[in-house]
N, C-alpha and C positions, 0 to 999 in steps of 0.2 A: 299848828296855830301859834298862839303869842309866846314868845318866851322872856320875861323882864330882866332885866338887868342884873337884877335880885338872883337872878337862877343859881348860880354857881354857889355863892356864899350860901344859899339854905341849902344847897344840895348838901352841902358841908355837915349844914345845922343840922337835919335831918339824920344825917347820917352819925351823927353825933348821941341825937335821939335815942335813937335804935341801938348803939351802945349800952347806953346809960336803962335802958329798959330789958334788953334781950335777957339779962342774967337772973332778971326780977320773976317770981311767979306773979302773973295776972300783969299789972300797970298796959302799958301802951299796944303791945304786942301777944301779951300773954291770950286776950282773947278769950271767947267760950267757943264750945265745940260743936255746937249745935247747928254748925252748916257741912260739917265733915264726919259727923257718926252717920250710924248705919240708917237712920229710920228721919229725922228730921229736916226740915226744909233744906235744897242746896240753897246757900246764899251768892245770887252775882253783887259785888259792888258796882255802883256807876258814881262816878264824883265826876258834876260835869256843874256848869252855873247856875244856880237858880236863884242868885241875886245880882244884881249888879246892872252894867249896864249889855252885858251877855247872856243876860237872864232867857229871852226869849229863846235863841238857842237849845240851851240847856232845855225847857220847856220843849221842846221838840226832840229833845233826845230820849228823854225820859219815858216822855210820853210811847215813842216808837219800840223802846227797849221795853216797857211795861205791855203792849200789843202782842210783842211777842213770845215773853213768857206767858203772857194769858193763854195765846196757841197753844205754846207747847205742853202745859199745863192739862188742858182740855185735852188736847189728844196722849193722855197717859203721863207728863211731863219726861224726866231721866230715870236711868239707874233703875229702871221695875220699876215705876209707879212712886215715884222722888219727886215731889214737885217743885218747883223754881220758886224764888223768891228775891224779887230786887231791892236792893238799899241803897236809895238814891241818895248822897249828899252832895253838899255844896261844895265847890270851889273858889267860885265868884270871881275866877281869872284871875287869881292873887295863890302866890306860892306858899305863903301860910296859913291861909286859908286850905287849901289845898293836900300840905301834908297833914294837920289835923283830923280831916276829914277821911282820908287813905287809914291813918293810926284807927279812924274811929272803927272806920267798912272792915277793918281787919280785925279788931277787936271783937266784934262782933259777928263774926267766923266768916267770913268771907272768902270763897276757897276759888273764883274767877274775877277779877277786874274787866267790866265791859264800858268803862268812861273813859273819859279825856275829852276835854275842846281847846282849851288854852295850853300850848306846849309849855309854856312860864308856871303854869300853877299844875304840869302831869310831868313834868322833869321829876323836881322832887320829889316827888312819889315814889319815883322808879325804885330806889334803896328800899324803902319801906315792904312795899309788896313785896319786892326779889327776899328780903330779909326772910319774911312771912312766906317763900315760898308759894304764891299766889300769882299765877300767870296773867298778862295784863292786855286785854282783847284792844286797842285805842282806835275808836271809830271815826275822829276829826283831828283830833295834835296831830302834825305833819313833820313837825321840825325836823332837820338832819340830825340835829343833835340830841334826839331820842332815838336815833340809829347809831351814832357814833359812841354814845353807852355802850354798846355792846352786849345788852344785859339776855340771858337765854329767855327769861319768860316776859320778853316784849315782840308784841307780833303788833301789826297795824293794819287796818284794815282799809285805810285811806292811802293814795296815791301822796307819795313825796313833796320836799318841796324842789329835791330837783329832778323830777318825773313834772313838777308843775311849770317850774322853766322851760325845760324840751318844749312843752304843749304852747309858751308863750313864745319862742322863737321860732317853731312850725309855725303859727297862725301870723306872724309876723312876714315871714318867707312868701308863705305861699299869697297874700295879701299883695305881696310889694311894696310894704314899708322902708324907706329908706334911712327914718333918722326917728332914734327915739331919747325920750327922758326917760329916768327911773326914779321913783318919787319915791322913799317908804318910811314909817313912820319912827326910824332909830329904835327897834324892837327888835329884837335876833330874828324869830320869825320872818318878818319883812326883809328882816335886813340880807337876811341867807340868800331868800329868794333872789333879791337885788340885784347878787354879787353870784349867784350863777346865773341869771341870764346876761348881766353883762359881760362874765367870762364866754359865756356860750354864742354870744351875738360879737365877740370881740375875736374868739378862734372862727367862728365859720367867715366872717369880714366881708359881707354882703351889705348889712345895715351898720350904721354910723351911731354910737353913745354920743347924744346931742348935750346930755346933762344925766349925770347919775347925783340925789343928792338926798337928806333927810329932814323930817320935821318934828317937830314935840307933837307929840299925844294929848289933849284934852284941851287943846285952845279953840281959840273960835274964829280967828283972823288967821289965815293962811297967802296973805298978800302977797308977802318978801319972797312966798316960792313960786306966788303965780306971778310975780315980773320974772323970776329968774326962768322959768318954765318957756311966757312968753319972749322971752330976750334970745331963747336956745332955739324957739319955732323948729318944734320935733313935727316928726307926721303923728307921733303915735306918743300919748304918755300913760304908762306904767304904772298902775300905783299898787303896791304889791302891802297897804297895813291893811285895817280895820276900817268896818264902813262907817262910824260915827265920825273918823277924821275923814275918811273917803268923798261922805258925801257934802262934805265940808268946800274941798277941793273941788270936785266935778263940779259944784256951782260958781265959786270962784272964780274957775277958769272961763267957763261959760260965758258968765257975766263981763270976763274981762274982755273978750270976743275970741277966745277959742275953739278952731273951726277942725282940729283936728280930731283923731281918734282917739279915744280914752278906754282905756282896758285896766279892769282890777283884778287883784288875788282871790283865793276861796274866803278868806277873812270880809270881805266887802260883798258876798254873795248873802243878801238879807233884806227882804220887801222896805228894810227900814232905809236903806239908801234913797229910793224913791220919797220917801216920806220928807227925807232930809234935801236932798240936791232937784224936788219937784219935778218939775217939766224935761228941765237940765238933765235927767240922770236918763231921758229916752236914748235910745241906741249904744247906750254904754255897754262895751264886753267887758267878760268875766271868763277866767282860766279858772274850770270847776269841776269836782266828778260829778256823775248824774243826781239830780234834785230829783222828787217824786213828780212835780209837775212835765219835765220834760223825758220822762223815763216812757218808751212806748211801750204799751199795753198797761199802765200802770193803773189806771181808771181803779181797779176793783180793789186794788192796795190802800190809795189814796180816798175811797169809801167805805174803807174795813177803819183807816184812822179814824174819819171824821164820824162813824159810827158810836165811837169808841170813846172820842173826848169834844167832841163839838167842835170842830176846827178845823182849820185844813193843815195837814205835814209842813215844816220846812227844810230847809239843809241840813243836810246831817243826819236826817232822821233815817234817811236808808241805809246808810253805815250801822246807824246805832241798833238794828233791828236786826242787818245781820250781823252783827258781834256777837247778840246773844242768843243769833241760831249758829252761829258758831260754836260758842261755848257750851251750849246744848249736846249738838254733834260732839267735838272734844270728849265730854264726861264722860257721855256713851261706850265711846270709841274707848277712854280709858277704861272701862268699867269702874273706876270709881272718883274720890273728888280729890285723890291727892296728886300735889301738882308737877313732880315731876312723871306724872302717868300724862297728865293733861298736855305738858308741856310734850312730850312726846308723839301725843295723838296730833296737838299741833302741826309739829312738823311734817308729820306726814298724811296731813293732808293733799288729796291728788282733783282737783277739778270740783272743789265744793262749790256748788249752786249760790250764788249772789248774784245779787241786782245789777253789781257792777258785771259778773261773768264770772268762768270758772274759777276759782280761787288754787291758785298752788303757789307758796312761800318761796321767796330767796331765800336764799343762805345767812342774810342780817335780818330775815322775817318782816319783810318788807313784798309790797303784791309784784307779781312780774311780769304787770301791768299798770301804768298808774291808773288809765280809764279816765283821764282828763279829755273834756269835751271846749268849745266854747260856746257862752253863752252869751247872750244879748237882752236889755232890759227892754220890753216890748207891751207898750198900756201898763206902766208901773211896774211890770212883774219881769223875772227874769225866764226867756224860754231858748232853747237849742236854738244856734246860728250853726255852729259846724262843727262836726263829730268828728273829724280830723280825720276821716277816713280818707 
């Protein structure tokens, strides 16, 4: 997911941080132990949004993450009868916000990480936890460049962003698309994806880069790209940010009379497009892993949530649920909550049970599988167009 500009420089700051505190008893890192002795709560951290305007998200992470410690809870929790305990904080899709919030989940004995939504505000994190030896489960951040860290205790449990290209240049292929734009919103996130599908659509040289270009974030006029968009007259446009500029655009263009096909990234997968691009946002795809609405047999899942919090799941919330029955499994497996035991149990995970399918890690702890389907927005809501089988 997002990564700002900002990333680099606080990864810096951060890590600076962790300096300046690691030599200290107690302050940022020092923490209490009451998620890693023998008899009291294990604690998962989740730092995901729950203000902002990615709140509702986060809201559905949370919500799913908390589901499932209740489960495992119930049936026994870890460790002999160790029960789980989540501590949700905030990110707010801001990198400062973000590593406060990791110093705090760590401070307050955090011994598995099962959040992330904004790759910009779970970059910096990554120092912090790895610092703290705290493995980091990340159920929606995609970026490359929480892979290109390198870090041992980062696993993901979300398909790539360039597992999310392939799935955009399949469904472009098999389609018969001949010419596209690439829109995204000058966010690394967007911008990653961008620049591998146009390497990927520029090496297989079937379809034609009609317009690859970017926009600012948080305006509300998006004209100057819907002439240059229509000026390029793509079959297909791309738009690989977030849905609050997304459904900015899809109406836009609409309106401007765009008759072609409009497809977004997992960032723009959120009933809120529809609320924003109305009418306009009907038939729009989306390159996405499975949502709870479009997961078959999922009915009893998606009635155990809404049980549970009066609502109905959205994106991301099957990630976040199995994170931390991931993380569950892991403890187990290590027999206890320290993390190069966990991180171990990680790796050698062989075929664990998810939503998305059996789960076994690459070698950068990345799935090897992304499990990206497409989707289509249909009566407001988004549902399975084609599975890419």
């Amino acid at each position: 997911m997002r990564i700002s500009k900002r990333s680099t420089l606080l990864l810096g700051v951060a890590t600076a941080m962790l300096f300046a505190t690691s030599g200290c008893s107690g302050g940022l890192l020092g923490g209490d132990d009451a998620g890693s002795d023998d008899t009291g709560p294990v604690k998962l951290a989740m730092v995901v949004p729950i203000s902002g305007p990615s709140a509702p998200s986060g809201e559905y992470m949370s919500n799913a993450a908390q589901l499932a410690v209740d489960e495992i809870n119930e049936a026994g929790g870890v460790l002999d009868g160790r029960q789980l305990e989540l501590l949700v904080e905030d990110e707010a899709c801001d990198a400062q916000q973000g590593v406060a919030s990791a110093n705090k989940a760590v401070s307050a004995g955090a011994v598995v990480s099962v959040g992330g939504y904004c790759s910009g505000a779970t970059l910096p994190q990554l120092p912090i936890f790895e610092e703290a030896n705290v493995p980091m489960i990340i159920p929606a951040a995609n970026s490359q460049d929480l892979v290109k860290a390198g870090k041992k205790n980062v696993f993901l449990v979300n398909g790539t962003g360039n597992q999310q290209s392939n799935a955009a240049l399949e469904y472009m292929l098999k389609t018969g698309v001949a010419s596209v734009a690439l829109v995204d919103d000058n966010d690394s996130y967007a911008v990653d994806i961008t620049a591998e599908t146009k390497r990927l659509i520029e090496e297989d040289g079937t379809i034609t880069v009609a317009l690859s270009t970017s926009v600012t974030p948080g305006e509300s006029d998006y004209s100057a790209a819907v002439r240059d968009i229509m000026s390029a007259n793509p079959e297909l446009v791309y738009w690989t940010g977030y849905y609050q500029e997304g459904g900015l655009i899809i109406n836009q263009l609409r309106n401007a009379g765009f008759t072609g096909q409009i497809m977004v990234a997992d960032g723009s997968v959120d009933a809120s497009i529809s609320e924003i691009a109305g009418a306009n946002a009907e038939g729009v795809l989306a390159t996405m892993t499975q949502t709870p609405d479009t997961l078959e047999g999922g009915g009893d899942w998606i009635a155990s949530y809404e049980d549970a919090f009066g609502s109905a799941p959205g994106p991301f919330s099957l990630q976040s649920y199995d994170a931390v029955r991931l993380a569950a499994h892991a403890i187990d497996e290590a027999g206890s909550t320290d993390g190069d035991a966990i991180i171990a149990a990680l790796e050698a995970v062989d075929g664990f049970k998810m939503f998305s399918g059996p789960l076994t890690f690459t070698a950068d702890h990345t799935l090897s599988s992304g499990g990206f389907v497409i989707l289509s927005v249909q009566d407001g809501a988004f549902a399975l167009e084609d599975d890419l089988s």
